[in-house]
C-alpha positions as CSV (number, residue, x, y, z in Angstrom):
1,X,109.2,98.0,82.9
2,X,107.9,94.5,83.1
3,X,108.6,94.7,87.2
4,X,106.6,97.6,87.0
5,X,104.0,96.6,85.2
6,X,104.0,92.9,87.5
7,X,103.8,95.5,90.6
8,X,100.7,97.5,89.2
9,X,98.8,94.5,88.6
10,X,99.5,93.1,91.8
11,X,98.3,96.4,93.5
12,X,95.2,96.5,91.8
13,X,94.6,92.8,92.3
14,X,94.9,93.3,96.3
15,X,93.3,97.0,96.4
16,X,90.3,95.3,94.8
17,X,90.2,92.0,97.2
18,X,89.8,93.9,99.7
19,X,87.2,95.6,98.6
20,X,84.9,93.2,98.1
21,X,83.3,91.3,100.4
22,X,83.6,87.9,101.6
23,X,80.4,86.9,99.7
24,X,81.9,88.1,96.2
25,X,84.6,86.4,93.9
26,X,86.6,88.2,91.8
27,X,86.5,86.9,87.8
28,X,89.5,88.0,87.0
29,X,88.7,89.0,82.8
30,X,91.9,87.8,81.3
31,X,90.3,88.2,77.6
32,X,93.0,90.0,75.2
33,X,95.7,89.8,78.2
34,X,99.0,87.4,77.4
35,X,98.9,84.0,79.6
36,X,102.1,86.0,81.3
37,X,99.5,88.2,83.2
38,X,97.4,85.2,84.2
39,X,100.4,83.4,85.3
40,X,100.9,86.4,87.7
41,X,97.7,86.6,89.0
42,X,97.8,83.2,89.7
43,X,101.2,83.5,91.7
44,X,98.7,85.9,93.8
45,X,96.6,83.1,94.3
46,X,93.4,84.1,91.9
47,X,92.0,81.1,90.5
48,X,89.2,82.0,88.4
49,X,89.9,83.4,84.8
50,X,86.9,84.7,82.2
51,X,87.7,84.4,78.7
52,X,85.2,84.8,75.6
53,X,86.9,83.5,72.6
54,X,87.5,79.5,72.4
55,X,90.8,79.0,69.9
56,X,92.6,82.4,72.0
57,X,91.3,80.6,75.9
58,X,92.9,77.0,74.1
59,X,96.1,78.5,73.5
60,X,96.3,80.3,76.8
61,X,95.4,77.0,79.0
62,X,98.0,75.6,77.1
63,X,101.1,77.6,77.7
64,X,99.8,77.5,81.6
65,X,99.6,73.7,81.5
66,X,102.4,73.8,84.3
67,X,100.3,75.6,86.8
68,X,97.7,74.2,89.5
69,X,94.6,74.0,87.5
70,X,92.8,77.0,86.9
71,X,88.8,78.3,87.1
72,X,88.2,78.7,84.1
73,X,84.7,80.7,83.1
74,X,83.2,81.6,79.4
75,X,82.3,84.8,79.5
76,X,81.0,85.7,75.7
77,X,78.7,85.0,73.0
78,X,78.5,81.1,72.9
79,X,78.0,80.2,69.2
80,X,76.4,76.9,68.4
81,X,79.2,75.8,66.6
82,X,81.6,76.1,69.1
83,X,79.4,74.4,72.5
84,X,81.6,71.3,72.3
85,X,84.9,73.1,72.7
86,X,83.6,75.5,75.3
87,X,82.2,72.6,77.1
88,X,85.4,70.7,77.0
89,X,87.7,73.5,78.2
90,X,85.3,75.5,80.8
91,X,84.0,74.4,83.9
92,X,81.8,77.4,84.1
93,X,79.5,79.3,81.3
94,X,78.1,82.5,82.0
95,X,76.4,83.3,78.5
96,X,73.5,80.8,78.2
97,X,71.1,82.6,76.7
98,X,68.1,80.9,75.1
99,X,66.6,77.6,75.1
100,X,67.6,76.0,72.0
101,X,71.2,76.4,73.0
102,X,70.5,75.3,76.3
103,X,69.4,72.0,75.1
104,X,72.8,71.6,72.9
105,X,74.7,72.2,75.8
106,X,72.7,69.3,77.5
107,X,73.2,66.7,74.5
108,X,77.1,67.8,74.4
109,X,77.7,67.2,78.2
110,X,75.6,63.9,78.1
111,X,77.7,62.6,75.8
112,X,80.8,64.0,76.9
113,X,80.6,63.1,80.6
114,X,80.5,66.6,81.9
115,X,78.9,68.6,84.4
116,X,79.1,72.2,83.7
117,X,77.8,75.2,85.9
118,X,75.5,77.5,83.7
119,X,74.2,81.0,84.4
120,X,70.9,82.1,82.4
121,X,72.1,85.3,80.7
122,X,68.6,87.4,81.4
123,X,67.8,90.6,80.2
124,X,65.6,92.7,82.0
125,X,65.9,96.5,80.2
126,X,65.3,97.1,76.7
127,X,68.8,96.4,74.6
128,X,69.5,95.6,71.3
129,X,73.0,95.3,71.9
130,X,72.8,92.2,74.3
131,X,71.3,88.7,74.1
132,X,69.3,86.8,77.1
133,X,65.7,85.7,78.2
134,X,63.5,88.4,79.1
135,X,61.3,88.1,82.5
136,X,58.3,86.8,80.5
137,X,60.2,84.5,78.6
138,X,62.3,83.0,81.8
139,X,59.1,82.3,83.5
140,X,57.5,80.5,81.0
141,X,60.7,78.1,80.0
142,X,61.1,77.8,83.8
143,X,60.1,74.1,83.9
144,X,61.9,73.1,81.2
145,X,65.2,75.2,82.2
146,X,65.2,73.0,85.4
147,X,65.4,70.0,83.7
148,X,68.7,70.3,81.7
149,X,70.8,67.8,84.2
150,X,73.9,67.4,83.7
151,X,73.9,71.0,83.5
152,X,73.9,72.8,87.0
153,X,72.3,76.1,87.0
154,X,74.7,78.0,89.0
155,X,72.4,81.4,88.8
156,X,71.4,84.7,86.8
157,X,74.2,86.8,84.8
158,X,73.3,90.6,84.0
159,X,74.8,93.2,81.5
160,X,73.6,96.5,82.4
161,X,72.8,98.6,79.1
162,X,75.4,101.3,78.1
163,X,75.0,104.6,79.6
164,X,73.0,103.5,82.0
165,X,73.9,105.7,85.6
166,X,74.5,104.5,89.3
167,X,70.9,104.8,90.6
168,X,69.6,102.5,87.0
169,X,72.4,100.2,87.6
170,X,71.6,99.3,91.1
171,X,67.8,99.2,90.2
172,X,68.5,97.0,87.6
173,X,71.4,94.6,89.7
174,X,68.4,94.5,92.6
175,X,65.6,93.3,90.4
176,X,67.9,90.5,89.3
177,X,68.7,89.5,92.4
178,X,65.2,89.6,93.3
179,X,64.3,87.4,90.2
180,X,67.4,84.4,91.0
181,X,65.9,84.7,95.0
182,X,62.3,83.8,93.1
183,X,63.5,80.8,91.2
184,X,65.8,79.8,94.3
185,X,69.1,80.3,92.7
186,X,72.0,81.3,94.7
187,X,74.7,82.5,92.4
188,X,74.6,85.9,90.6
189,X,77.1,87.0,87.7
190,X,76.8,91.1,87.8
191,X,79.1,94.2,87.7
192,X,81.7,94.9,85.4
193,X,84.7,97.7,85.7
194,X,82.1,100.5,85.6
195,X,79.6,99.6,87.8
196,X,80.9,96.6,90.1
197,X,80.7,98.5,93.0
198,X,76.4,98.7,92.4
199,X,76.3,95.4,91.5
200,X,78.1,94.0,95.4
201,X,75.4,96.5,97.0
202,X,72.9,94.3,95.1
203,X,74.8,90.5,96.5
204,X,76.6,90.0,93.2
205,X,78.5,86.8,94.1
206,X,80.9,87.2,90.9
207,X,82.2,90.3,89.5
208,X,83.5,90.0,86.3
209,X,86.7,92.9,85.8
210,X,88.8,93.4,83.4
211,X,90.6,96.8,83.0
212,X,89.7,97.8,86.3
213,X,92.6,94.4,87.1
214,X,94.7,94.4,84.1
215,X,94.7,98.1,83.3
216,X,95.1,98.9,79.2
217,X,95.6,96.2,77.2
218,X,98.5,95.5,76.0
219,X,98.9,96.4,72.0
């Protein structure tokens, strides 16, 4: 059962790299999976992991320890609280989503020595379900966004409301592409399992899948 399981993944992992195109990483969403799976993935050669709570990513990057180090990317809700251990144990934060955090995470990776790659978490449809600066918002924080050194503004991250079809995801994965061309950055974090595919027609240069990879999660 666990070959077949190993094998699966594997599968999935190569039916999906060769789907996407040499302008888009694959995020491999390894939040709720055992370190096992990562550590299989990794024998695959995928580098870059997305996890959104702290103490379970900590335990995980500690029981892989042994392997070549890993990419690792935060992928949830950043609490206050907890910007100092994210900092420490990500290299890359998807989730930054207003201005007062933004200036925490400054302070924290003066002090700490670090450099960290940040995407603005943006929100360009109505959704009280997600976080992130809204267009007017963006623009007007603009200068002072720019001027968070050490941290390195990698790019625009987008959630695409729930229930939202093809044609409204692409729409909404193109005008955030448009926006990150505007303000001259070059990454873009869009498309999940349900709507990656809209988000690569768009230039999404990270996909971030989970189930689509790993398949159910384990119990």
């Amino acid at each position: 059962m666990v070959g077949d399981a190993s094998a699966a993944l594997a599968a999935r992992w190569q039916a999906l790299q060769q789907q996407l195109p040499p302008a888009t990483r694959l995020l491999a969403v390894s939040k709720g999976q055992p370190a096992e799976r990562i550590r299989a993935l990794a024998a695959l050669g995928q580098r870059s992991f997305g996890e959104s709570r702290l103490q379970e990513a900590e335990a995980k990057q500690k029981a892989l320890a042994d392997l070549p180090p890993l990419d690792w990317h935060f992928i949830g809700r950043l609490q206050a609280n907890k910007a100092r251990g994210v900092l420490r144990r990500f290299g890359t934060i998807h989730s930054l989503d207003n201005l007062p955090l933004a200036l925490r995470l400054q302070r924290i990776a003066v002090e700490e020595g670090l450099q960290p790659r940040v995407f603005l978490q943006v929100k360009l449809l109505p959704d009280a379900a997600k976080a992130g600066f809204e267009l007017e918002a963006l623009d007007q924080l603009w200068p002072q966004l720019q001027a968070l050194a050490p941290l390195q503004l990698a790019g625009l991250m987008t959630i695409a409301p729930l229930g939202l079809d093809s044609a409204g995801s692409r729409a909404l994965f193109a005008s955030c592409a448009a926006l990150a061309a505007r303000l001259g950055l070059p990454e873009l974090s869009m498309g999940m399992s349900g709507d990656w595919p809209e988000a690569v027609a768009a230039g999404s240069t990270w996909v971030r899948l989970g189930s689509v990879l790993f398949g159910p999660r384990e119990a």
